[in-house]
MDTraj code that builds the backbone (N, CA, C; nanometers):
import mdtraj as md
import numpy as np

residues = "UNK UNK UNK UNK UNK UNK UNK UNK UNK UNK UNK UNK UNK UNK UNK UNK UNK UNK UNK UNK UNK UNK UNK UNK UNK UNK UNK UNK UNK UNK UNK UNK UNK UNK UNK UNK UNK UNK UNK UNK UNK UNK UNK UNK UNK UNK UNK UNK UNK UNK UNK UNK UNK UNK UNK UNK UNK UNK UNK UNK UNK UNK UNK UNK UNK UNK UNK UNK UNK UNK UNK UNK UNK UNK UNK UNK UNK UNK UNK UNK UNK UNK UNK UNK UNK UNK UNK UNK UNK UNK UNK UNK UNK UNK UNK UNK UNK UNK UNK UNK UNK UNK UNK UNK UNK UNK UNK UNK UNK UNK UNK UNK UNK UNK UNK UNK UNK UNK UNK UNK UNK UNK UNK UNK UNK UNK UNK UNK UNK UNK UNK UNK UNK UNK UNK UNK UNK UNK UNK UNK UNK UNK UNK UNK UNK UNK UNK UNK UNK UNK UNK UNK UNK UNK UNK UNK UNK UNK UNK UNK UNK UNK UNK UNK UNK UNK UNK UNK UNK UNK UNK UNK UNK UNK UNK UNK UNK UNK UNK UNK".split()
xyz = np.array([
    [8.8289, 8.9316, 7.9269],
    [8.8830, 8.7991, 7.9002],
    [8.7695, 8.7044, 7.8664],
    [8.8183, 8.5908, 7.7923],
    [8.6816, 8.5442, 7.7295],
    [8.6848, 8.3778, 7.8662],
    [8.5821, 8.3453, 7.8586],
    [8.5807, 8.2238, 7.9067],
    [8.7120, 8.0770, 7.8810],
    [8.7298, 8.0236, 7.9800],
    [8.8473, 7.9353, 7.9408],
    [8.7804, 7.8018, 7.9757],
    [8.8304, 7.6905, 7.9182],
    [8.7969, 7.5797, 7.9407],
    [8.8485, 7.5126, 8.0688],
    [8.7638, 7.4005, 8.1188],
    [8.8285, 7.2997, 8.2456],
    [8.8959, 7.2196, 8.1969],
    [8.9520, 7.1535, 8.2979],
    [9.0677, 7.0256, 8.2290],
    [8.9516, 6.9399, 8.2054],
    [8.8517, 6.9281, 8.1865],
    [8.7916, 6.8138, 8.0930],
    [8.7193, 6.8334, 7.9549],
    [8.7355, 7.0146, 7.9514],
    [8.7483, 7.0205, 7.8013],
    [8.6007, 7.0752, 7.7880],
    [8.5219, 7.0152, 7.8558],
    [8.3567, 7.0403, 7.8176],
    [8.2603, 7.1771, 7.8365],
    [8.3168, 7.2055, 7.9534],
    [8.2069, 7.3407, 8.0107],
    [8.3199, 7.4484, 8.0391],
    [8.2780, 7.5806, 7.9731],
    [8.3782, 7.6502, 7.9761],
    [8.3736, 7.7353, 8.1067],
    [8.4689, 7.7846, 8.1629],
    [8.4564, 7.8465, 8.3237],
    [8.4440, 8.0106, 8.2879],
    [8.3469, 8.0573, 8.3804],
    [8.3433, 8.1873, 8.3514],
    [8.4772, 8.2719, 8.4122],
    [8.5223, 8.3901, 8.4086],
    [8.6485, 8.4715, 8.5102],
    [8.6037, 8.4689, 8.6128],
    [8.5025, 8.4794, 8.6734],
    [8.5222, 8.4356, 8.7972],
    [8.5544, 8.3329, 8.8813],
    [8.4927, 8.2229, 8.7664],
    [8.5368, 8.0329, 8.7951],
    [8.6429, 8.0514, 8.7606],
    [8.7596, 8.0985, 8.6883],
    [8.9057, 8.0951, 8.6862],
    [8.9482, 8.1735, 8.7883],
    [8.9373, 8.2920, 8.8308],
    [9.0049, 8.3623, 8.9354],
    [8.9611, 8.2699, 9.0604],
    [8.8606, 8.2329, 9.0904],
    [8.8946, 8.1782, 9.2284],
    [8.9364, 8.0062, 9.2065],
    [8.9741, 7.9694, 9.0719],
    [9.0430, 7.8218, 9.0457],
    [9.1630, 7.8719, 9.0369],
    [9.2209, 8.0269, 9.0237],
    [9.3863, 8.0218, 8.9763],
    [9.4190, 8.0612, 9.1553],
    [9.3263, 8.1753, 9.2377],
    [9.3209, 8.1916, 9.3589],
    [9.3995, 8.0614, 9.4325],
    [9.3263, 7.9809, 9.4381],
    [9.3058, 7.8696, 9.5161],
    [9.3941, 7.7821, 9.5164],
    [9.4374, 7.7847, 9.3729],
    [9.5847, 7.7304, 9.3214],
    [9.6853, 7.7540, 9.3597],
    [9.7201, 7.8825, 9.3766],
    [9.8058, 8.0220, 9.4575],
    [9.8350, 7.9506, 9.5659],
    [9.7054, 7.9575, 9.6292],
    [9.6984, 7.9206, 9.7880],
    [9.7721, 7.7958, 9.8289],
    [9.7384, 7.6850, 9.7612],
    [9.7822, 7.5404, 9.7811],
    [9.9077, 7.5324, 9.7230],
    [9.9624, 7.5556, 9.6371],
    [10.0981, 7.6236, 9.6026],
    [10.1842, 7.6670, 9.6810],
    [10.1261, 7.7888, 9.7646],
    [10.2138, 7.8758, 9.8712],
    [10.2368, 7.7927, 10.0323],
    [10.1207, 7.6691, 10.0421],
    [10.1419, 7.6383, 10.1365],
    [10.2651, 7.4985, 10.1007],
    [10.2612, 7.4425, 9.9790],
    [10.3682, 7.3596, 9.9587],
    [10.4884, 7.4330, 9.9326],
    [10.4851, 7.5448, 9.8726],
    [10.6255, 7.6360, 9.9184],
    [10.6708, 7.5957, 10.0305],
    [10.6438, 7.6539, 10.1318],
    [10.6049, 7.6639, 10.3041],
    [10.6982, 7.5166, 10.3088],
    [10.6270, 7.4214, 10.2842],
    [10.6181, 7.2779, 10.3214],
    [10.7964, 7.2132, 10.2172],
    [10.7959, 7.2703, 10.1432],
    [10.9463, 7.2562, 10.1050],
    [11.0545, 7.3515, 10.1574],
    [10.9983, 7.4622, 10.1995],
    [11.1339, 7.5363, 10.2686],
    [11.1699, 7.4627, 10.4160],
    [11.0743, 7.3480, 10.4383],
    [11.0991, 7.2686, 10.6033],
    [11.2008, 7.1786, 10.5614],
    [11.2550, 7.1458, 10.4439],
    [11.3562, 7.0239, 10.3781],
    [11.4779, 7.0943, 10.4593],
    [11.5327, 6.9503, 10.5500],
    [11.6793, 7.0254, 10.6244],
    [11.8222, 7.0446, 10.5632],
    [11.7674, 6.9614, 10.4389],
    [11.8976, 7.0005, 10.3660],
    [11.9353, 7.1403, 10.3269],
    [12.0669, 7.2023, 10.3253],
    [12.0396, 7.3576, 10.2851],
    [12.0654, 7.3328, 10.1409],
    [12.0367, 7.4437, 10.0715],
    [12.0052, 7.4424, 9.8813],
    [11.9042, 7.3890, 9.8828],
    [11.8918, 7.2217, 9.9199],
    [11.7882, 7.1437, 9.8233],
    [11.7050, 7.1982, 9.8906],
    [11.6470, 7.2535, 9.9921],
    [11.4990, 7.3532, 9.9537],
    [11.4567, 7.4596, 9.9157],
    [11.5922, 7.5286, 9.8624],
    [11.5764, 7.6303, 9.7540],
    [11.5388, 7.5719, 9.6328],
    [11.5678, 7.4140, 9.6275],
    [11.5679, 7.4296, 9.4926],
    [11.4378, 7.3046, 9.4681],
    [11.3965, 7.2677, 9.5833],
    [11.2101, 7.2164, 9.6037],
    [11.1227, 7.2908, 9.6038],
    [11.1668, 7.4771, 9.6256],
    [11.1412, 7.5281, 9.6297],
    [11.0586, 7.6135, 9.4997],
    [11.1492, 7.6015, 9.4121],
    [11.1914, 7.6590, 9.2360],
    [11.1122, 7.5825, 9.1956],
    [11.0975, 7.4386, 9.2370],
    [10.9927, 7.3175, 9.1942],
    [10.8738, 7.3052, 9.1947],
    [10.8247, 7.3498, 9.2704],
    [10.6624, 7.3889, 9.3545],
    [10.6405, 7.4747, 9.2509],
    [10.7507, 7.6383, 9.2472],
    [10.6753, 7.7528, 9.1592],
    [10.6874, 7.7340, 9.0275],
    [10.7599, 7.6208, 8.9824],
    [10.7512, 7.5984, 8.8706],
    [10.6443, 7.5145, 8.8154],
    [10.5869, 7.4249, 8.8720],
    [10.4464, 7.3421, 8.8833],
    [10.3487, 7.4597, 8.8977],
    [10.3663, 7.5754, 8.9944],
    [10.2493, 7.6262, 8.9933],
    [10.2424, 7.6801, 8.8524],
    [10.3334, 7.7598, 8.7944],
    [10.3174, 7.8580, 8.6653],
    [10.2923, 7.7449, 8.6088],
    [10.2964, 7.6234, 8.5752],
    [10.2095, 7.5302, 8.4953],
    [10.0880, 7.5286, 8.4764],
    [9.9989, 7.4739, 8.6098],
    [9.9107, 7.4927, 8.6345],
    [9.8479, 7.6084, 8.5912],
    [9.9282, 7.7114, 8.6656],
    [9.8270, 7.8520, 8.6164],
    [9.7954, 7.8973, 8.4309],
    [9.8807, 7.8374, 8.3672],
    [9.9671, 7.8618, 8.2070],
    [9.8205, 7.7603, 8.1600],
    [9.7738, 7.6077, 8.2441],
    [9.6762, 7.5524, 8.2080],
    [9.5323, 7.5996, 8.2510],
    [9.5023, 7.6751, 8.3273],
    [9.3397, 7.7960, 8.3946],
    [9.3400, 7.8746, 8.3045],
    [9.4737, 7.9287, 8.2589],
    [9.4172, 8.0471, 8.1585],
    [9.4416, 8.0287, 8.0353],
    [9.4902, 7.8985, 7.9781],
    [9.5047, 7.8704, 7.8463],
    [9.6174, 7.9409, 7.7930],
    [9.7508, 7.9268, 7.8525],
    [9.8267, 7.9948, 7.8023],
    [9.9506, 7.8787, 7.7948],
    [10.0042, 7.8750, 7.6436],
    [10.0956, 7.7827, 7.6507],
    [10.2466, 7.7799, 7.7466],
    [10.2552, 7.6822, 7.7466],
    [10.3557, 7.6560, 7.8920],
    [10.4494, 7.5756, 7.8002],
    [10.6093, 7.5954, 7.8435],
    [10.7096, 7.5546, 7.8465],
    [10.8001, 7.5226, 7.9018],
    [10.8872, 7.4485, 7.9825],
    [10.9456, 7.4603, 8.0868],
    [11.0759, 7.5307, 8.1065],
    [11.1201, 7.5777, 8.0063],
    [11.2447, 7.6295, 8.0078],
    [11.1872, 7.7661, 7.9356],
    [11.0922, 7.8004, 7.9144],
    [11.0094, 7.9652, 7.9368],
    [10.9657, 7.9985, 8.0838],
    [10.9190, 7.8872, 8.1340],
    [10.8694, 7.8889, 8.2749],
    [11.0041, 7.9508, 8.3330],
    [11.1328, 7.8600, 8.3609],
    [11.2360, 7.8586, 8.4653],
    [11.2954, 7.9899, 8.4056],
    [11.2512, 8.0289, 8.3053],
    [11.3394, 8.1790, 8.2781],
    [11.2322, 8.2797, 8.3280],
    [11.1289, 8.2922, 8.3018],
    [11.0221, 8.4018, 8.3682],
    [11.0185, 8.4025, 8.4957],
    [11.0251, 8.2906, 8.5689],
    [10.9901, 8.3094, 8.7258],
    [11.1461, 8.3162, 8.7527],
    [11.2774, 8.3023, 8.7322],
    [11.4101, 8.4119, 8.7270],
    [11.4069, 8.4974, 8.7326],
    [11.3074, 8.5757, 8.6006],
    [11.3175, 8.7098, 8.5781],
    [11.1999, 8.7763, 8.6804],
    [11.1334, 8.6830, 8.6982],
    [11.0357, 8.7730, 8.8652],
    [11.1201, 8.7544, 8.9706],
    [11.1754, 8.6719, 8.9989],
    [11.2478, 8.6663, 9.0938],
    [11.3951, 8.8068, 9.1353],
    [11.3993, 8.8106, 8.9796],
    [11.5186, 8.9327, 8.9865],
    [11.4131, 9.0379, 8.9982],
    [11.2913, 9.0733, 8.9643],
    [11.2168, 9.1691, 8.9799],
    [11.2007, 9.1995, 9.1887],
    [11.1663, 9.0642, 9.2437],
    [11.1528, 9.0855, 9.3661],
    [11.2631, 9.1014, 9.4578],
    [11.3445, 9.0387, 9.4180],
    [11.4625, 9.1175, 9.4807],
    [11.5078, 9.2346, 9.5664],
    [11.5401, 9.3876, 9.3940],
    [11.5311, 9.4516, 9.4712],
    [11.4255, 9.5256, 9.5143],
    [11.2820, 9.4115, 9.4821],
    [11.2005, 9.5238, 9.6091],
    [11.2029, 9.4843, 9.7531],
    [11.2705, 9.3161, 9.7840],
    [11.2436, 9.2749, 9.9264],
    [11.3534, 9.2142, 9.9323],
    [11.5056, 9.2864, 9.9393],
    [11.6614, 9.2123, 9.9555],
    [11.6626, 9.1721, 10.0872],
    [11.5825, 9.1983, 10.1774],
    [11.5547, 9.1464, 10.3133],
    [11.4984, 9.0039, 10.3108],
    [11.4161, 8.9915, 10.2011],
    [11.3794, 8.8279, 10.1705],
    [11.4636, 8.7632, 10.1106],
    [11.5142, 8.7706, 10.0204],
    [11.6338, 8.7038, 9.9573],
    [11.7129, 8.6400, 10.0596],
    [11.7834, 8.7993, 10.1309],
    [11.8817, 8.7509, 10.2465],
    [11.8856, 8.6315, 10.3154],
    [11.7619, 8.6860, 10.3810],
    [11.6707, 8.5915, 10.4967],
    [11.6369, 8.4433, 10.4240],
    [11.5849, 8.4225, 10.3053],
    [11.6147, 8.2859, 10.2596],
    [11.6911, 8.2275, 10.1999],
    [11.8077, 8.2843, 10.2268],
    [11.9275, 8.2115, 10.1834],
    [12.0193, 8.2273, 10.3321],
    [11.9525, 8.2686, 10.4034],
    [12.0707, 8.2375, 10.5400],
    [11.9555, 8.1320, 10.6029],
    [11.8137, 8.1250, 10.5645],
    [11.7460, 8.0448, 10.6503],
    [11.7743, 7.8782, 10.5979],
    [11.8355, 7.8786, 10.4446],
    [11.8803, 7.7515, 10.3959],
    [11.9796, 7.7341, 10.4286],
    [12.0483, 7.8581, 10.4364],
    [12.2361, 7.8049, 10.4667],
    [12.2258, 7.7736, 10.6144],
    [12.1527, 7.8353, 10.7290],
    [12.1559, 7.8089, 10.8803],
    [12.1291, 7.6572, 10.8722],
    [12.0716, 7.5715, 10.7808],
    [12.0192, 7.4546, 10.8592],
    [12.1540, 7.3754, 10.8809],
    [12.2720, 7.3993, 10.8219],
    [12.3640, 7.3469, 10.7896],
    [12.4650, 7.3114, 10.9361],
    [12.4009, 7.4132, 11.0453],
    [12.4971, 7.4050, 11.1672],
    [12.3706, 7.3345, 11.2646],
    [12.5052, 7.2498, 11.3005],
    [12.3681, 7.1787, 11.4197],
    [12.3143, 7.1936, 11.5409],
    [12.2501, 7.1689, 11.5422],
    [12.1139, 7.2223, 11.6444],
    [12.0355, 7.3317, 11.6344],
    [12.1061, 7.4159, 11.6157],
    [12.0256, 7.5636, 11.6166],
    [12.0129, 7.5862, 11.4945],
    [12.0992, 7.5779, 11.4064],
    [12.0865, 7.6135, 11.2872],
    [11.9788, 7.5563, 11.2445],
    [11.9057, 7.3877, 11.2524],
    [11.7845, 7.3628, 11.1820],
    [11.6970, 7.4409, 11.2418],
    [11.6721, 7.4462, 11.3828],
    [11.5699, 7.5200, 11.4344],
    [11.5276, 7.6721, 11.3874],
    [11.6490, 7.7691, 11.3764],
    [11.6458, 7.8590, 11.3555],
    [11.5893, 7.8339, 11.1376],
    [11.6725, 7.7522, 11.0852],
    [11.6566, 7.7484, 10.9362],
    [11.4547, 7.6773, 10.9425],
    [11.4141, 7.6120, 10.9996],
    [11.2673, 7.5856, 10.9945],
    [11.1588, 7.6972, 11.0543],
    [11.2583, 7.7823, 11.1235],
    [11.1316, 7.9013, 11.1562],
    [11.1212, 8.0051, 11.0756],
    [11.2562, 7.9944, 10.9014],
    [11.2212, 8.0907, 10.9165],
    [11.1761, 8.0755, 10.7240],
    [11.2691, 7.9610, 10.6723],
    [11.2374, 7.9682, 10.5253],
    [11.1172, 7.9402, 10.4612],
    [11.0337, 7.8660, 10.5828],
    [10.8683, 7.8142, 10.5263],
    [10.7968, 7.9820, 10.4733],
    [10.8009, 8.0553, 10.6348],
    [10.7741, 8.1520, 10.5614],
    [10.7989, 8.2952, 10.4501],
    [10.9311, 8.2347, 10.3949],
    [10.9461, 8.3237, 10.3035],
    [10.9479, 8.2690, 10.1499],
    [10.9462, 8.0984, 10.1689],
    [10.9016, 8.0319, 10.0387],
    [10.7638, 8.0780, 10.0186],
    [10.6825, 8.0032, 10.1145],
    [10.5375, 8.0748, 10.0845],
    [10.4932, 8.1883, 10.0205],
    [10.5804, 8.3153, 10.1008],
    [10.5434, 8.4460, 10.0573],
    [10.5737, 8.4862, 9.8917],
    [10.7054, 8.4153, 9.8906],
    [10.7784, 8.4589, 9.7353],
    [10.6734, 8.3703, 9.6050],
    [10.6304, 8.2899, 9.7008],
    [10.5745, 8.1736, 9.5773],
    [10.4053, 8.2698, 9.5497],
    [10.3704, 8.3224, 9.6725],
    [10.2454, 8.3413, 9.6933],
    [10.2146, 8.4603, 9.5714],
    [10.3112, 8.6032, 9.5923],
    [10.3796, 8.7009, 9.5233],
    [10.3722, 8.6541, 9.3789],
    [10.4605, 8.5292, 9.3339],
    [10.4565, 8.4991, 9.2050],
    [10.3478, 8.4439, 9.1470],
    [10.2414, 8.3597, 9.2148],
    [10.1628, 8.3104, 9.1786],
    [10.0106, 8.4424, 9.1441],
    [10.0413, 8.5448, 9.2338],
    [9.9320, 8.6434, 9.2031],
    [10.0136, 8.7434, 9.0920],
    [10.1180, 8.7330, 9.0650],
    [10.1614, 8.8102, 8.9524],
    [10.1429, 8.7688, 8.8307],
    [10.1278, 8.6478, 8.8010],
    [10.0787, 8.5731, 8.7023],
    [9.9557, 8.5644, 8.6522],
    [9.8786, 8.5269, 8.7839],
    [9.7386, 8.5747, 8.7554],
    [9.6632, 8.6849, 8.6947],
    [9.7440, 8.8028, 8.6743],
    [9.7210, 8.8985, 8.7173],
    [9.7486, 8.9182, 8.5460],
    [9.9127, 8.8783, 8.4915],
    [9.9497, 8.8737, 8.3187],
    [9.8833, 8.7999, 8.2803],
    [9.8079, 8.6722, 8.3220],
    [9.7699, 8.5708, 8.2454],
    [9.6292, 8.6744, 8.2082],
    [9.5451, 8.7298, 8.3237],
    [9.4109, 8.7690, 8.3266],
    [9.4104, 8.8843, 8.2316],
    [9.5481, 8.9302, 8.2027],
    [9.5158, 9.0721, 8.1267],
    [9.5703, 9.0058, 7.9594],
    [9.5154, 8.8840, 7.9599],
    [9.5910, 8.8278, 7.8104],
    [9.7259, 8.8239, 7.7927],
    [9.8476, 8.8263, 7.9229],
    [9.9610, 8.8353, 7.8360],
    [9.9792, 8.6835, 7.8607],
    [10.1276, 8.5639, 7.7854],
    [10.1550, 8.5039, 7.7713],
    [10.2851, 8.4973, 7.8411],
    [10.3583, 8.4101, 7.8528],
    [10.5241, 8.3545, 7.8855],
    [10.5724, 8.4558, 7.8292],
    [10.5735, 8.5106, 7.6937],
    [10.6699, 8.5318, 7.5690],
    [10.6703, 8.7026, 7.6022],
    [10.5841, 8.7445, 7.6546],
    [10.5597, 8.8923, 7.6723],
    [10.5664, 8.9568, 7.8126],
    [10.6072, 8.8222, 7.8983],
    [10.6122, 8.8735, 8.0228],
    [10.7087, 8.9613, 8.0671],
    [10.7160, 9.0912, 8.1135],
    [10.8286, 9.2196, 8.1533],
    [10.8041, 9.2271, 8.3065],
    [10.8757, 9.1818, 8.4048],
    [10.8180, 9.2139, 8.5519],
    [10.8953, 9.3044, 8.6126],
    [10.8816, 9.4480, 8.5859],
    [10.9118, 9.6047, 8.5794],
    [10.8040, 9.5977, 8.6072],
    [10.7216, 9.5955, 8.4715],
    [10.5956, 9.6505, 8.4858],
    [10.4954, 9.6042, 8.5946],
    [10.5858, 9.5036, 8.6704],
    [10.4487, 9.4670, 8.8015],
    [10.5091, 9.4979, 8.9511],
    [10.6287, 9.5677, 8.9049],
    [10.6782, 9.6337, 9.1058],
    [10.5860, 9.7090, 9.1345],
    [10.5082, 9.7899, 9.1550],
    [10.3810, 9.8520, 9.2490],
    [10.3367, 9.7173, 9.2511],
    [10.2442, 9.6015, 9.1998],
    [10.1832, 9.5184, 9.2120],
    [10.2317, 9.4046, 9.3044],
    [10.3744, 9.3872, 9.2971],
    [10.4172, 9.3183, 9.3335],
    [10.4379, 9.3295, 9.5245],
    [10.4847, 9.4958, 9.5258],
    [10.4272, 9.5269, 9.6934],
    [10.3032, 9.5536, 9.7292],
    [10.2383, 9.5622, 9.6520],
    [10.1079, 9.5351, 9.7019],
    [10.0604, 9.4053, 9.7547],
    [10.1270, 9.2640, 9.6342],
    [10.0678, 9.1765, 9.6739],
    [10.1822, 9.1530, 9.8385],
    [10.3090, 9.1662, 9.8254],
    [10.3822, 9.1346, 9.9783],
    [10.3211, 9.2143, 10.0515],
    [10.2265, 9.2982, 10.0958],
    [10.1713, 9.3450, 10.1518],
    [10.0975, 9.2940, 10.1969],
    [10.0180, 9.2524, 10.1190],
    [9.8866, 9.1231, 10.1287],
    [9.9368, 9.0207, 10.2406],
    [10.0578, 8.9797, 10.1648],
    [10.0323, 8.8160, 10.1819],
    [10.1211, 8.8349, 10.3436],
    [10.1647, 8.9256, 10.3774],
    [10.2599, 8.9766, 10.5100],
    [10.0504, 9.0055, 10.6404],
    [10.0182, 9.0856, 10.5628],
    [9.8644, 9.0996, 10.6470],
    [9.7945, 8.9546, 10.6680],
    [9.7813, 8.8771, 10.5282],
    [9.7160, 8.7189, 10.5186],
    [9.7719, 8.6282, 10.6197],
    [9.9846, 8.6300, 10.6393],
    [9.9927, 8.5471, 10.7198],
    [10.0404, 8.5093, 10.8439],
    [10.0380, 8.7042, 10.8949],
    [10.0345, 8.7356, 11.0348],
    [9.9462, 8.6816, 11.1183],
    [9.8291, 8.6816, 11.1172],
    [9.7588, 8.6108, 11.2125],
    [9.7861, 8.4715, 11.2541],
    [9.7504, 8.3967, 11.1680],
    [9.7876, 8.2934, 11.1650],
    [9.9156, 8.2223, 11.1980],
    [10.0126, 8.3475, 11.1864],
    [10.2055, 8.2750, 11.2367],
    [10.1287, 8.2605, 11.4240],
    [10.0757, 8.3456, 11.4867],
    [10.0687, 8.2805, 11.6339],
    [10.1733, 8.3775, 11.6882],
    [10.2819, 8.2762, 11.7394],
    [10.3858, 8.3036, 11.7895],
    [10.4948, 8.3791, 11.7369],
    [10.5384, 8.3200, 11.6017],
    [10.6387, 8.3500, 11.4932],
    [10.5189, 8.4709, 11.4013],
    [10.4415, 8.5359, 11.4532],
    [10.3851, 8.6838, 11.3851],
    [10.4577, 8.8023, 11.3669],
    [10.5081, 8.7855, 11.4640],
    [10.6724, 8.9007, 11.4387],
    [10.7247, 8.8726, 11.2818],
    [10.8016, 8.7487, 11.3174],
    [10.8919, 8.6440, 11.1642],
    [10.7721, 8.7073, 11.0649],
    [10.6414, 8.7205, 11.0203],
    [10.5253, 8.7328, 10.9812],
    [10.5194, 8.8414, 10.8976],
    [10.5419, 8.9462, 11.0028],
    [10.5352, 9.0563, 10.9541],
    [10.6908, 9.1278, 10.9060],
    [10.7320, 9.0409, 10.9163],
    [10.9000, 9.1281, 10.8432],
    [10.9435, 9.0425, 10.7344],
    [10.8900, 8.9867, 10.6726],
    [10.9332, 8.8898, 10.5388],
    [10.9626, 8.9802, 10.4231],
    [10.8585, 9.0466, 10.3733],
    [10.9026, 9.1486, 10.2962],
    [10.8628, 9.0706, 10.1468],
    [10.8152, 8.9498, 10.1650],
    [10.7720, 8.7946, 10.0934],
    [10.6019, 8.8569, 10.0239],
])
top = md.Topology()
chain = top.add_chain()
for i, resn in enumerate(residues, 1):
    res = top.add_residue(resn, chain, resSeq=i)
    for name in ("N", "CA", "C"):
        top.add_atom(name, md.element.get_by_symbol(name[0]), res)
traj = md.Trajectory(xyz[None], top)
């Protein structure tokens, strides 16, 4: 891959200055995932959710110089989304009963805040290194097939299930069964 420019146009970043600027991006991304699956409304943080990963594939579409559209965006990260599916229908499930639980009171928010942060995170985290990953090998929006990234794709829920076990504490159990 050849060198890409910064957002100020001047000094071009080597792949390694992009992988740990698209990295890092990922990261801060996955934790505002996280931070929108805490919205108690149920849906609307599925769909603050869609918002975040849709800002991120922006962002990332701008590190690697790849043109961005928004209604290419909301159809590709669909079509990853139908890709992750059926590799983690245990995540799906789980974040759509962790949006629909907030809906009953008392328990339901409690139970809906322990559990959708971490499977926004994971799904966002997943998409954001799958991208990285087409953007880094030259592909674009227009050529994206996400078939071709299920091994990659459990690899990265693998990852990001090891990355954010420690750190859950208490909820490390919740941690390690996302499937995110």
């Amino acid at each position: 891959m050849t060198t890409q420019s910064t957002d100020s146009g001047n000094t071009p970043m080597t792949d390694e200055q992009t992988e740990e600027a698209a990295s890092q991006l990922v990261d801060r991304f996955s934790l505002w995932s996280g931070a929108a699956g805490l919205i108690p409304v149920p849906l609307i943080d599925v769909v603050a959710v869609g918002g975040v990963q849709l800002q991120m594939l922006r962002r990332l579409s701008e590190i690697y110089g790849v043109p961005f559209t928004d209604n290419r965006g909301k159809s590709v990260i669909a079509s990853l989304a139908g890709a992750i599916i059926p590799a983690s229908t245990s995540t799906t499930t789980a974040m759509t009963f962790g949006s629909l639980i907030k809906g009953v009171p008392g328990i339901g928010s409690a139970i809906g805040a322990l559990t959708m942060p971490v499977y926004s995170a994971g799904v966002t985290y997943v998409i954001g290194r799958v991208f990285m990953k087409h953007f880094n090998s030259g592909g674009s929006l227009l050529d994206f097939n996400p078939p071709d990234y299920r091994e990659f794709i459990k690899a990265q829920q693998a990852k990001f299930k090891r990355k954010s076990a420690p750190s859950a504490g208490a909820s490390g159990s919740a941690a390690g069964t996302t499937g995110a």
